[in-house]
N, C-alpha and C positions, 0 to 999 in steps of 0.2 A: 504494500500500500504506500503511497505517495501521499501527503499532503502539502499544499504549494497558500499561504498566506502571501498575496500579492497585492502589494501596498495599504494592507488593512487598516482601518482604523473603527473603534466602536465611542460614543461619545453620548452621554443622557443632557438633555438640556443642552447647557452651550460649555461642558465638561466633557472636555477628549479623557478617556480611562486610559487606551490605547492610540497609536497613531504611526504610521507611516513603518508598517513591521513586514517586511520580507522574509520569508522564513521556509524552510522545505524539512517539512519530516518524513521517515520513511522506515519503513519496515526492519525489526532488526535492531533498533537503534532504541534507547530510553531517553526520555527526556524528561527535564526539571524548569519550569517555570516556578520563578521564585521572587519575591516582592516582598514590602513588608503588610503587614495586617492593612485591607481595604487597599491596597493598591491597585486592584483591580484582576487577580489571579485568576479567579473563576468566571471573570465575564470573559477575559479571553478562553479560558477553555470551553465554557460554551460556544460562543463562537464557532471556535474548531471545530465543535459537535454539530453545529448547524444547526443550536436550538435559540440561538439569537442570529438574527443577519447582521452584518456589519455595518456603518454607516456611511461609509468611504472602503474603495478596495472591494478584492473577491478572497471567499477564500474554496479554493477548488482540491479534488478527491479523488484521483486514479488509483485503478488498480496496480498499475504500472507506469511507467515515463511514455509506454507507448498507446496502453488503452484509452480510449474516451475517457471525457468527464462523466464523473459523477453526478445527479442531480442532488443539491443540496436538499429537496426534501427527502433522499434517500441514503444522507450520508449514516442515519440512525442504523441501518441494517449492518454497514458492517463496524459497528464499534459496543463496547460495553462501558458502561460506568459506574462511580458508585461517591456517594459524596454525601457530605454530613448534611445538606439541603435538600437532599431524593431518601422519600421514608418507606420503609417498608409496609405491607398490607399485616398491620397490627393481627386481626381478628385471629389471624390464618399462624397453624403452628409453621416453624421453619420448613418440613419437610412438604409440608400445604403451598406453601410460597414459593421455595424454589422448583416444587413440579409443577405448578402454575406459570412462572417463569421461564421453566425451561418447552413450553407449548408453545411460545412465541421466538422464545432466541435459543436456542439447542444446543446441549451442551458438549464440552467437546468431546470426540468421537472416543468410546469405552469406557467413558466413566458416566456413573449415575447419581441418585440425590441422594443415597443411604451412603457412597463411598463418600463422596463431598461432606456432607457431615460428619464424619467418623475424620475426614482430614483436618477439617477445620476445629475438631474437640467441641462439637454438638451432638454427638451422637446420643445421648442420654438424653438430652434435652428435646429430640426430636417430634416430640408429639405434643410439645408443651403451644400456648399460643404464645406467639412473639411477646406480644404485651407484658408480658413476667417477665421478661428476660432481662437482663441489665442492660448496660448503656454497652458495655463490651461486648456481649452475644449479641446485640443488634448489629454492632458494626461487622462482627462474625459473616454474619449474614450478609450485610451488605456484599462487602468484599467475596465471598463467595458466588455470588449469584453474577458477578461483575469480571471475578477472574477467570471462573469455568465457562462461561460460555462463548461458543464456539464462532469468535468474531478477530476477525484481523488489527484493530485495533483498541487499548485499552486505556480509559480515562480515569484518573486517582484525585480527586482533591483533598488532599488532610488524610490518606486513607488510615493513618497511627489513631484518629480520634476516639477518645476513649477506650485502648488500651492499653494495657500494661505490658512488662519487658518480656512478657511471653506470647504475648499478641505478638509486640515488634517483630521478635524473632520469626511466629510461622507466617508474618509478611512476609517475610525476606524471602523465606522455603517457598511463600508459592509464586512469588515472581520467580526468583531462581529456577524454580521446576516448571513451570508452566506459560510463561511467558519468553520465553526468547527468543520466539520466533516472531512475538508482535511487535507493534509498534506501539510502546509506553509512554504517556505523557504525566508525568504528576503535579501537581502543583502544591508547592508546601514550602513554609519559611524555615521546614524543622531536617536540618541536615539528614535526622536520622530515618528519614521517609522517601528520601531521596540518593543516598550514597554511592548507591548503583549503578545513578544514571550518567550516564557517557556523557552527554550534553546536559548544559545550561543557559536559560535565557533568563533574563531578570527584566522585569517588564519594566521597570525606570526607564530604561533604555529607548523605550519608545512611547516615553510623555511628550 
């Protein structure tokens, strides 16, 4: 996957957030957009997700350097994401949720919802409704339902939010394991969410 941000800029009112950002992401590769608090992190990654349009600039989505464009209302299919602002369907137990989820974005090829919990250390908790969970098993979840399925690119904002140093760590395990072949965007001011990543933009840079 190719993403190409050609002279983007997104801006509310008569406030540029972003502005005049050239940028090429691509498969394979991780990447860290980094800023400090309210700088504007996750309206660019939306952006990139094609769930805000830009207000100047394109930002365009091949498969390859040599496929067609993407249609920005179509960039959603091949990406996943998961962020402290995208909530889970409380009602529904995890195992309710992520086979819910995975009827629409599928997950990656051989693994199932009962393996994915047991990797993520929900396995016990599986039949519980989300709603009990704590603030950690939620994010559990998020990050699960975001890193298994079976989509070329993956979007992270804050994804450490609320947990602890054994969360960090099975972050690490399942980009390490299960992401290397995508293309990873995270966005976080917290080194240890990002160390990974080969690249970095700091969005200053293009106030």
């Amino acid at each position: 996957m190719v993403i190409s941000l050609i002279n983007a800029g997104k801006r509310f009112n008569k406030e540029w957030i972003f502005r005049k950002c050239d940028y090429t992401f691509q498969s394979g590769i991780s990447y860290a957009i980094t800023g400090s608090n309210g700088s504007g992190k996750s309206t660019l990654l939306q952006t990139i997700a094609g769930a805000i349009n830009p207000s100047e600039g394109n930002i365009e989505m091949r498969i390859d350097d040599k496929s067609p464009l993407i249609d920005n209302s179509l960039f959603y299919q091949q990406l996943s994401i998961a962020a402290p602002y995208l909530e889970v369907v409380e009602e529904m137990t995890a195992k309710e949720f992520l086979d819910f989820h995975s009827s629409f974005k599928p997950f990656l090829s051989g693994i199932n919802t009962s393996e994915i919990l047991n990797i993520v250390g929900l396995k016990t908790a599986a039949d519980k409704q989300i709603r009990y969970y704590s603030s950690g098993m939620k994010q559990r979840v998020k990050l699960a339902q975001a890193i298994f399925s079976d989509t070329p690119i993956l979007l992270l904002d804050e994804p450490c939010t609320n947990l602890d140093a054994v969360g960090y760590a099975l972050y690490h395990q399942l980009i390490n394991d299960y992401c290397s072949q995508k293309l990873v965007i995270v966005c976080s001011n917290d080194p240890e969410e990002f160390n990974f990543c080969k690249e970095r933009i700091n969005i200053s840079d293009y106030k």
